[in-house]
C-alpha positions in Angstrom: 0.0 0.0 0.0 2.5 2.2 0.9 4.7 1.6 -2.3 1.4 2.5 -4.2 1.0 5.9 -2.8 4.8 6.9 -3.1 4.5 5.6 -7.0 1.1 7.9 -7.1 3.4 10.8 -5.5 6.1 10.5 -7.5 3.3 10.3 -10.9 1.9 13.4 -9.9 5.0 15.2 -9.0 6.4 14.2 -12.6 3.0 15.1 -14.6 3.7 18.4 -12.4 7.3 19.2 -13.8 6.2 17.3 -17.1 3.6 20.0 -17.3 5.5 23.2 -16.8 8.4 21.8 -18.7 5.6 21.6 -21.9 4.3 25.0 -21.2 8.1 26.7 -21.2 9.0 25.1 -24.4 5.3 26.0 -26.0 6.1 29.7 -24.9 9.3 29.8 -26.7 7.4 28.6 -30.0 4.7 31.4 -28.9 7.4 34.0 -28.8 8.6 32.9 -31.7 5.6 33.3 -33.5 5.1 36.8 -32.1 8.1 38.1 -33.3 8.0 36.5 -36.8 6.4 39.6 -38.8 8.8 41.9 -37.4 12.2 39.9 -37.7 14.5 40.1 -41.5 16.0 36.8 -40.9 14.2 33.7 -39.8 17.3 32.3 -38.1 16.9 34.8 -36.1 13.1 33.8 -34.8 14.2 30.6 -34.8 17.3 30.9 -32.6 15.2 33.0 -30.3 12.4 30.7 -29.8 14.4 28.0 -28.8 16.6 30.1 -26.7 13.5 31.2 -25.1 11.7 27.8 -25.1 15.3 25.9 -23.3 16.5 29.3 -20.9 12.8 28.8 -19.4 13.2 25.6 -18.3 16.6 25.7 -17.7 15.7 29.1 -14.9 13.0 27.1 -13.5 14.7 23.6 -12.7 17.6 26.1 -11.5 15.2 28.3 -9.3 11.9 26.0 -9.3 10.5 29.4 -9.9 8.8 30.5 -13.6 7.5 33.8 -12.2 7.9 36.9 -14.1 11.2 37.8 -12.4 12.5 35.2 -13.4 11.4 35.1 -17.1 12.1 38.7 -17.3 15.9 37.3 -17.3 15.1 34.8 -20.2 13.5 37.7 -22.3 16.7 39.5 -21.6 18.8 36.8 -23.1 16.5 36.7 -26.2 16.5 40.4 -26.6 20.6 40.3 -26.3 20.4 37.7 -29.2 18.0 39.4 -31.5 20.0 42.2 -31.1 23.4 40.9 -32.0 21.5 39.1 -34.9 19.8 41.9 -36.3 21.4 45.2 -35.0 18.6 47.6 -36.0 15.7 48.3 -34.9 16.6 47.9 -30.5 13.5 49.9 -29.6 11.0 47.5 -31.4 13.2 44.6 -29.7 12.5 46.0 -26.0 8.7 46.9 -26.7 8.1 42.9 -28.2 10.1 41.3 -25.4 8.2 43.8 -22.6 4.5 43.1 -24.6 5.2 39.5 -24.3 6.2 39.3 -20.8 3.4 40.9 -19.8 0.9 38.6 -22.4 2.5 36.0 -20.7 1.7 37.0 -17.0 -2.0 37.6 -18.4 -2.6 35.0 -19.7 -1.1 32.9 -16.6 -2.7 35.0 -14.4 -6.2 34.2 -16.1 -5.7 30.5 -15.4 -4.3 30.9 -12.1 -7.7 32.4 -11.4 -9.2 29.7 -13.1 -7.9 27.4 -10.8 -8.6 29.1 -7.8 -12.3 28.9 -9.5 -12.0 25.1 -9.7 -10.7 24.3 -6.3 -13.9 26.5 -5.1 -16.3 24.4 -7.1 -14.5 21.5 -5.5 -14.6 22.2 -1.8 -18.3 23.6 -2.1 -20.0 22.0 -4.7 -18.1 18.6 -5.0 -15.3 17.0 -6.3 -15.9 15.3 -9.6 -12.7 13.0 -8.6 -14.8 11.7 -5.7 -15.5 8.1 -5.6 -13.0 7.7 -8.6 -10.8 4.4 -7.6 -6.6 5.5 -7.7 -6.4 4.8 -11.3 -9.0 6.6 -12.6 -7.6 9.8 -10.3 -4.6 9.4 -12.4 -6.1 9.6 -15.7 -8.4 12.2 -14.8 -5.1 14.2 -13.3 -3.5 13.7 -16.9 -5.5 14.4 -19.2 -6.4 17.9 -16.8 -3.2 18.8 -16.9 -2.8 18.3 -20.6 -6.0 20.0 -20.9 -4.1 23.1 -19.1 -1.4 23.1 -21.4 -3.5 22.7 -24.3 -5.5 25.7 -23.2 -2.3 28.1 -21.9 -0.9 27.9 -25.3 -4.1 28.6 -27.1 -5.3 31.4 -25.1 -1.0 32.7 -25.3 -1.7 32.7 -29.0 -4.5 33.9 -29.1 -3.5 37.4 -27.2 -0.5 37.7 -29.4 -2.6 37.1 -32.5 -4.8 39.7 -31.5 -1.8 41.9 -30.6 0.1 41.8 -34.1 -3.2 42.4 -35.8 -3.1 45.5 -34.3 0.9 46.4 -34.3 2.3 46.5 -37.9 5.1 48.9 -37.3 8.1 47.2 -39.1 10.4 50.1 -38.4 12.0 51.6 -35.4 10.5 53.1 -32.9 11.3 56.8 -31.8 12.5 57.1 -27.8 9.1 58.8 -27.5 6.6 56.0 -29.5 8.5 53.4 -26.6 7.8 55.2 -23.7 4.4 55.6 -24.9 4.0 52.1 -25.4 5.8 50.8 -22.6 3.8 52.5 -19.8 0.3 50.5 -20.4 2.8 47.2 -21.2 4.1 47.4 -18.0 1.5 48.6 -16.4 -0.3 44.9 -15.7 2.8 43.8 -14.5 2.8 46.0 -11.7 -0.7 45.2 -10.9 0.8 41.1 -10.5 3.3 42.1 -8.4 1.2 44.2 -5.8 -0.8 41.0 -6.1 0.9 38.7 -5.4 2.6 40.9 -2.2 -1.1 40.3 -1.2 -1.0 36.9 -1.6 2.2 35.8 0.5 0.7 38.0 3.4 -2.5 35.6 2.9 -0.6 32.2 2.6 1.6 33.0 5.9 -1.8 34.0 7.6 -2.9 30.1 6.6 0.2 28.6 7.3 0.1 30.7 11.2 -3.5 29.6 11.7 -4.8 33.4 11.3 -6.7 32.4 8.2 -8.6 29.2 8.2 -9.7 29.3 4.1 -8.0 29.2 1.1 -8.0 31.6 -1.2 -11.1 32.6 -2.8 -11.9 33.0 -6.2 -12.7 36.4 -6.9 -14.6 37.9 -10.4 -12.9 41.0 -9.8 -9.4 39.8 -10.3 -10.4 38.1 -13.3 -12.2 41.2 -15.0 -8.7 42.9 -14.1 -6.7 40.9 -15.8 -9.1 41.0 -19.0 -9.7 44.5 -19.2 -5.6 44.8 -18.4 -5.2 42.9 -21.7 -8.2 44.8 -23.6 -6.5 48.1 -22.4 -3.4 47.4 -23.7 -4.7 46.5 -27.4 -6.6 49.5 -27.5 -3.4 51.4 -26.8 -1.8 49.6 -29.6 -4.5 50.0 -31.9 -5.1 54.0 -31.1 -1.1 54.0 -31.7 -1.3 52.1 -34.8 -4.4 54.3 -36.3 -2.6 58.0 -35.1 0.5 56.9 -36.2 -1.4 56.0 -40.0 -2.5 59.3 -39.7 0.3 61.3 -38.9 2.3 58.7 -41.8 -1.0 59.9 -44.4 -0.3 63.8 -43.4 3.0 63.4 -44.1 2.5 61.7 -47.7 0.0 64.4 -48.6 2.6 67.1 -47.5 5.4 64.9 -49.7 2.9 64.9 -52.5 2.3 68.6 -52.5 6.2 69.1 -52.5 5.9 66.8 -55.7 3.6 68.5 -57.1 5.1 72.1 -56.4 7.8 70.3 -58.4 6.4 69.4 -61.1 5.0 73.1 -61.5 8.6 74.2 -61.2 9.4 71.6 -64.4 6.8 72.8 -66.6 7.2 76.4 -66.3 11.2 75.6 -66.6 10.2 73.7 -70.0 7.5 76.1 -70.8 10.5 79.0 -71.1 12.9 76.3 -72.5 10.3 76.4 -75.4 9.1 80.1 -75.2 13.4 80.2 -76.2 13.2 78.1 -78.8 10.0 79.5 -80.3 11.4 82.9 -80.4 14.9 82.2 -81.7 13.3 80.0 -84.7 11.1 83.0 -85.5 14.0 85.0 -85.3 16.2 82.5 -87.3 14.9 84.5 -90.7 16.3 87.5 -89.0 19.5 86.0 -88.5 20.2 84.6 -92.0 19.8 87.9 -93.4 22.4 89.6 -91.6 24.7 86.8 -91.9 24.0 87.6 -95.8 24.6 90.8 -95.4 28.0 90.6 -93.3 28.9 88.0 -96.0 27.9 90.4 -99.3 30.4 93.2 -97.0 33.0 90.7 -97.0 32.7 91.3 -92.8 33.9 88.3 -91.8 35.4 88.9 -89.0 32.1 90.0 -87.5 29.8 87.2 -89.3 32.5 84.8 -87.4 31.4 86.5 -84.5 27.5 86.7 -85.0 27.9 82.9 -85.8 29.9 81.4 -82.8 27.2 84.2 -80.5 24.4 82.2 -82.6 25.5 78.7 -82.3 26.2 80.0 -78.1 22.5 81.1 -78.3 21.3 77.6 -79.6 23.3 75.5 -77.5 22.7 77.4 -74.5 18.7 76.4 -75.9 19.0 72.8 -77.6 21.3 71.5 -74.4 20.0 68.9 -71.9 18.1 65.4 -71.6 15.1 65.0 -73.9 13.3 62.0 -73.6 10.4 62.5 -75.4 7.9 64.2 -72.7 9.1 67.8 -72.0 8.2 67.4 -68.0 10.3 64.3 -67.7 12.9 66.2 -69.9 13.2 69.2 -66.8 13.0 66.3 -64.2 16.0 64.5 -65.9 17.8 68.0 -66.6 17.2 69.5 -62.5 18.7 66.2 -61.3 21.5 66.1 -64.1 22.3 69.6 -63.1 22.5 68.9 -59.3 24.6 65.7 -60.1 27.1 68.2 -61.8 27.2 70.6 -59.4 28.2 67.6 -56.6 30.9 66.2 -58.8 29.0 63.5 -60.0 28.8 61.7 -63.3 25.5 61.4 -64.6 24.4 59.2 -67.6 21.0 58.7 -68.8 19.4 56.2 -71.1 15.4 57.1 -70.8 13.0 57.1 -73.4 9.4 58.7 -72.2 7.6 54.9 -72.7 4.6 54.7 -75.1 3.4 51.4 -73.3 2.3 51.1 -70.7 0.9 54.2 -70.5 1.9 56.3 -67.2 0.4 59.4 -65.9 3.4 61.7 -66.4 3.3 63.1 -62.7 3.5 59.3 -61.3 6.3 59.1 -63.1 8.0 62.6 -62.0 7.4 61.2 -58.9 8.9 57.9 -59.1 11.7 59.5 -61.0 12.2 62.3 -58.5 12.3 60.7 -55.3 14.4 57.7 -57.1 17.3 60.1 -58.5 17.0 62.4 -55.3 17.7 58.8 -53.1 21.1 58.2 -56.1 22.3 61.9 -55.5 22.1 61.3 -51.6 23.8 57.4 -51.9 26.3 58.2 -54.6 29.8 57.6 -53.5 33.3 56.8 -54.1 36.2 58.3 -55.9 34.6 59.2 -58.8 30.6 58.8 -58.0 28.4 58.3 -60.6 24.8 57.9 -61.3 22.9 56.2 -64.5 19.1 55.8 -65.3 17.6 53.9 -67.6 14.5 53.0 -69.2 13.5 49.5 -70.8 10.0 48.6 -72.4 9.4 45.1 -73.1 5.5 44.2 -74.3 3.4 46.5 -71.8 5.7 46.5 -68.8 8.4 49.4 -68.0 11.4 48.9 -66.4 13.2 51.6 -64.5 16.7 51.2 -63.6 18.6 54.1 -61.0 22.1 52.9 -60.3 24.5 55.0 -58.3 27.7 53.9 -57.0 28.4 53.4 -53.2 31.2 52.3 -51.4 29.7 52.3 -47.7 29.0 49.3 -45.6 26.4 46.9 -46.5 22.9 48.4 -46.5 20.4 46.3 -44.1 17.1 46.0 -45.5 14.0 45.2 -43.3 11.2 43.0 -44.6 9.8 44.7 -46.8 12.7 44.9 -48.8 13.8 48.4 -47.9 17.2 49.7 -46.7 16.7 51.4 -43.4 16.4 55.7 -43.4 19.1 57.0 -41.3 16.6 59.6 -40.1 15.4 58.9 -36.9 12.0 56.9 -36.7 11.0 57.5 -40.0 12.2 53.9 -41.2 13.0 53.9 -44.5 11.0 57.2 -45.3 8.7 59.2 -47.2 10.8 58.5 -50.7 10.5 54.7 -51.1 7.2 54.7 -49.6 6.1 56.8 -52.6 8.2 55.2 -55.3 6.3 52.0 -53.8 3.4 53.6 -53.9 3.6 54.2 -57.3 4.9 51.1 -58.8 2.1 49.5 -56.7 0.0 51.7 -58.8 1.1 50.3 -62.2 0.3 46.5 -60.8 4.3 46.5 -60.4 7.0 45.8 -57.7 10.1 47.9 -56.5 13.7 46.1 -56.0 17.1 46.9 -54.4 20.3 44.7 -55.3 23.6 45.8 -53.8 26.5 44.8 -55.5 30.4 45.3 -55.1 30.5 48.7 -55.5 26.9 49.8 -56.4 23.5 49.8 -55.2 20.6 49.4 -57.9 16.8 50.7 -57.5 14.6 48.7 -60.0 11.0 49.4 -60.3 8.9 47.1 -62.5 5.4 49.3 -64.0 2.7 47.4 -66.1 -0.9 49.3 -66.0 -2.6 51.4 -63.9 -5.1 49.8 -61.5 -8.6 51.4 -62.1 
């Protein structure tokens, strides 16, 4: 009899540490899942998720003590490994390893309660174990405890499912946007640990013979917890929809730059022509004197009316024309900056008869593409070229610049990162994206030794 009980001891003590060793390696796959959408590499999630999944049991058999102190330490670990995985982007690091702490003490927290619930319903109503013979107390105590994992990792998932719905911020976060963030994250946290102060003071009052019931279930700590979670996803999503605000005003503000732009490049070609117009109806003008210089055997001064007139027309006919005359003062501003910087610039664009592209689109595109090659070019001699290629009814656009900095880091959508602080990878490539997007197309970057190449692929407009 006796060895029956110590072999039902030792069964539950092992379906005990079976149990929470289950639940630490599902919460590393949980975190790894949470941190997916915002990771470049997926090395990275999954050398995180099992660092996560093994330091968490590995701090509990070492402590035997999972609390949030304690995994706080585990999280730190991850954090220190994402980091020196993926350098950029530390301030999204801290907020998704501080959300999922605290998703992770909610969501224990809720079946904590749960339990407290059950033991209740046990002591007052009855014990559905009662009358059970030993074995059947030992499947009903398994397949509970599975049941608890089963439902710790689905309601986990479910809260971080919930959570990236809401967050889709792929770039960094400003030292402001974390604060902001942080404060209702950590918030629930706090609410545990005051808690579970409570708690101790209650369990030493049982232990001391002060307090003669366990601890009651109580609706109120449960509504806390759920309202803590719903709290904090309304944070994120509020965040989410000022921050799509704030990202739209700024787009409308690039646009009307653009635009402004554009305005300059037509009255720029508008003169351009308003020259050419009056020198060709002056050309008759010309020719005559030059006859008359010649009949006067001037020639001295018809050599110097003819080099002043060829001066005139060059001064006129000089530049990029590529067919479209607002393209053509696009191409010539950014031709004429490149010069003025010292850089080379070669162009190869023909204004594309198919597909057919709203010519400020492609100012657009074309602006904010050679304005990103004027800021990137580098190198002893820098140098920038543009092309154009049509092929059937899709447009390629190549803007190639040289660059002999370190190797860019692109996030996940393909971007290299801005160097301007919490802008990501800014206004520009959002719009040239925007645009190609547009056109049922896609936008590329390809480094290579020595260069860094901006292809955007355009087809026809979506109606």
């Amino acid at each position: 009899m006796k060895h029956e009980m110590d072999w039902y001891q030792k069964f539950f003590e092992h379906m005990n540490t079976a149990e929470l060793l289950l639940v630490f390696l599902l919460f590393g796959l949980c975190f790894a899942v949470m941190i997916r959408p915002y990771m470049r590499k997926r090395q990275t999630v999954y050398a995180v998720g099992i660092l996560t999944a093994v330091g968490g049991t590995l701090i509990w058999q070492l402590s035997e003590n999972g609390g949030t102190f304690n995994y706080s330490i585990v999280l730190s670990a991850a954090f220190l490994l994402m980091y020196l995985m993926e350098k950029e982007k530390p301030r999204q690091k801290i907020f998704l390893c501080v959300m999922f702490l605290t998703l992770r003490f909610i969501c224990s927290a809720f079946l904590v309660e749960w339990g407290l619930f059950s033991i209740w319903f046990d002591i007052n109503v009855g014990d559905i174990s009662t009358g059970m013979d030993p074995d059947q107390i030992v499947v009903y105590y398994a397949v509970s405890r599975i049941v608890s994992v089963i439902a710790r990792t689905l309601l986990l998932y479910l809260m971080i499912r919930l959570i990236q719905k809401a967050y889709h911020r792929n770039d960094e976060l400003s030292i402001q946007e974390l604060f902001l963030l942080l404060i209702p994250t950590i918030t629930p946290l706090l609410e545990g640990t005051v808690f579970r102060e409570y708690m101790d003071i209650y369990n030493q009052g049982v232990e001391n013979g002060y307090i003669k019931e366990n601890i009651p279930p109580d609706i109120m700590r449960f509504m806390l917890y759920l309202f803590s979670y719903f709290a904090l996803l309304m944070v994120v999503v509020l965040y989410e929809r000022v921050r799509r605000q704030q990202e739209e005003n700024a787009q409308m503000q690039a646009l009307e730059k653009e635009i402004a732009q554009v305005q300059r490049s037509i009255e720029q070609t508008e003169v351009l022509h308003e020259q050419i117009r009056t020198l060709r109806h002056d050309i008759s003008n010309h020719l005559m004197t030059m006859e008359r210089l010649t009949e006067t055997e001037s020639n001295d001064e018809a050599r110097h009316y003819l080099n002043r007139l060829k001066e005139e027309y060059s001064e006129s006919l000089d530049g990029i024309r590529c067919g479209n005359p607002v393209i053509d003062a696009v191409l010539n501003a950014k031709r004429d900056m490149a010069i003025k910087d010292g850089i080379e610039f070669q162009c190869d664009f023909l204004y594309p008869q198919q597909p057919d592209i709203d010519v400020f689109d492609l100012s657009v595109l074309l602006n904010n593409a050679l304005d990103n090659a004027l800021r990137g070019a580098s190198g002893k001699e820098p140098w920038i070229r543009i092309s154009a290629k049509c092929h059937e009814h899709f447009l390629t656009i190549l803007v190639i610049n040289s660059y002999d900095g370190e190797r860019l880091r692109l996030d996940v959508d393909g971007f290299p990162g801005s160097t301007k602080e919490g802008e990501g990878h800014g206004l520009g490539l959002k719009l040239i994206r925007r645009v190609s997007h547009r056109y049922n197309g896609e936008t590329e970057f390809i480094q290579r030794e020595g260069e860094i190449e901006l292809r955007v692929l355009l087809h026809e407009k979506n109606i």
